[in-house]
C-alpha positions in Angstrom: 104.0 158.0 93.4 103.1 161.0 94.7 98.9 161.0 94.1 99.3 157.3 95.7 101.0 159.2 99.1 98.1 161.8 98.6 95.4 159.3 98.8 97.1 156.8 101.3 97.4 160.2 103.8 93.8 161.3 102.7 92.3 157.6 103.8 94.5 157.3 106.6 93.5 160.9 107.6 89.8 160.0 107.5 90.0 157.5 109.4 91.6 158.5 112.4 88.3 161.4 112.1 86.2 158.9 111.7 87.3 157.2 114.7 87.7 160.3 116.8 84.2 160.9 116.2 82.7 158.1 117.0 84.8 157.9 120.3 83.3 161.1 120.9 79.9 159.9 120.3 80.2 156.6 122.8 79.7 156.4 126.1 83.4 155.6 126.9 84.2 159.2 125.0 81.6 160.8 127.3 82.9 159.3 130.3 86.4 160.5 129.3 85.5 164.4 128.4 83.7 164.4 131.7 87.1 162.6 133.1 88.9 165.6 131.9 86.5 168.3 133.0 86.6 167.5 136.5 90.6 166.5 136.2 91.0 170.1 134.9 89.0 171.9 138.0 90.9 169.8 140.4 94.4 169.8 139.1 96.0 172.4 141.4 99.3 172.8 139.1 97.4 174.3 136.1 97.8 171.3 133.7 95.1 170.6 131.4 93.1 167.0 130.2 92.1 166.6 127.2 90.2 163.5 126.1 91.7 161.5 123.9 89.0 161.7 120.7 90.8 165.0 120.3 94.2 163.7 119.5 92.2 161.2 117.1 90.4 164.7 115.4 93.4 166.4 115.3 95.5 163.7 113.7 93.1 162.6 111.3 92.7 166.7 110.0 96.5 166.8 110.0 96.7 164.1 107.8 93.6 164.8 105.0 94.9 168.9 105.1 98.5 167.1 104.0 97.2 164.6 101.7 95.2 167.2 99.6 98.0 169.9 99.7 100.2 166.9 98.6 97.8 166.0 95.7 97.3 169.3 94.7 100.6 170.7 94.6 102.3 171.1 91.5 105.9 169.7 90.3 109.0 170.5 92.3 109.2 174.0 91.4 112.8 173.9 90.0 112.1 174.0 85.9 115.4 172.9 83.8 115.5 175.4 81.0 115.2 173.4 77.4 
């Protein structure tokens, strides 16, 4: 059960990067990082923009770095003595 969670996060992970990237690549993701640039020189309060692809990056690394430590990790540590 625990290799299927591993590879559903994994998949899952890689595609939210998959999609972030090509956001990034389109014109719409262009239009938005230049969105935020000028948002964040005119925003008088000091909040920050950031494009949305990001969150899509970020998520989609989240999920594959939790899927592979998940996959990878060995059983739960507390060993019954025989």
């Amino acid at each position: 059960m625990k290799r299927l969670l591993a590879i559903v996060l994994i998949a899952a992970g890689a595609y939210l990067f998959f999609m972030g990237a090509s956001r990034r690549n389109s014109f719409i993701g262009h239009v938005d990082t230049e969105a935020s640039k000028l948002a964040n020189s005119v925003d008088a309060n000091g909040g920050t923009s950031v494009p949305k692809h990001i969150f899509y990056l970020a998520a989609g690394a989240i999920l594959v770095l939790g899927g592979v430590a998940l996959g990878f990790r060995s059983g739960s540590g507390i060993k019954a003595n025989p």
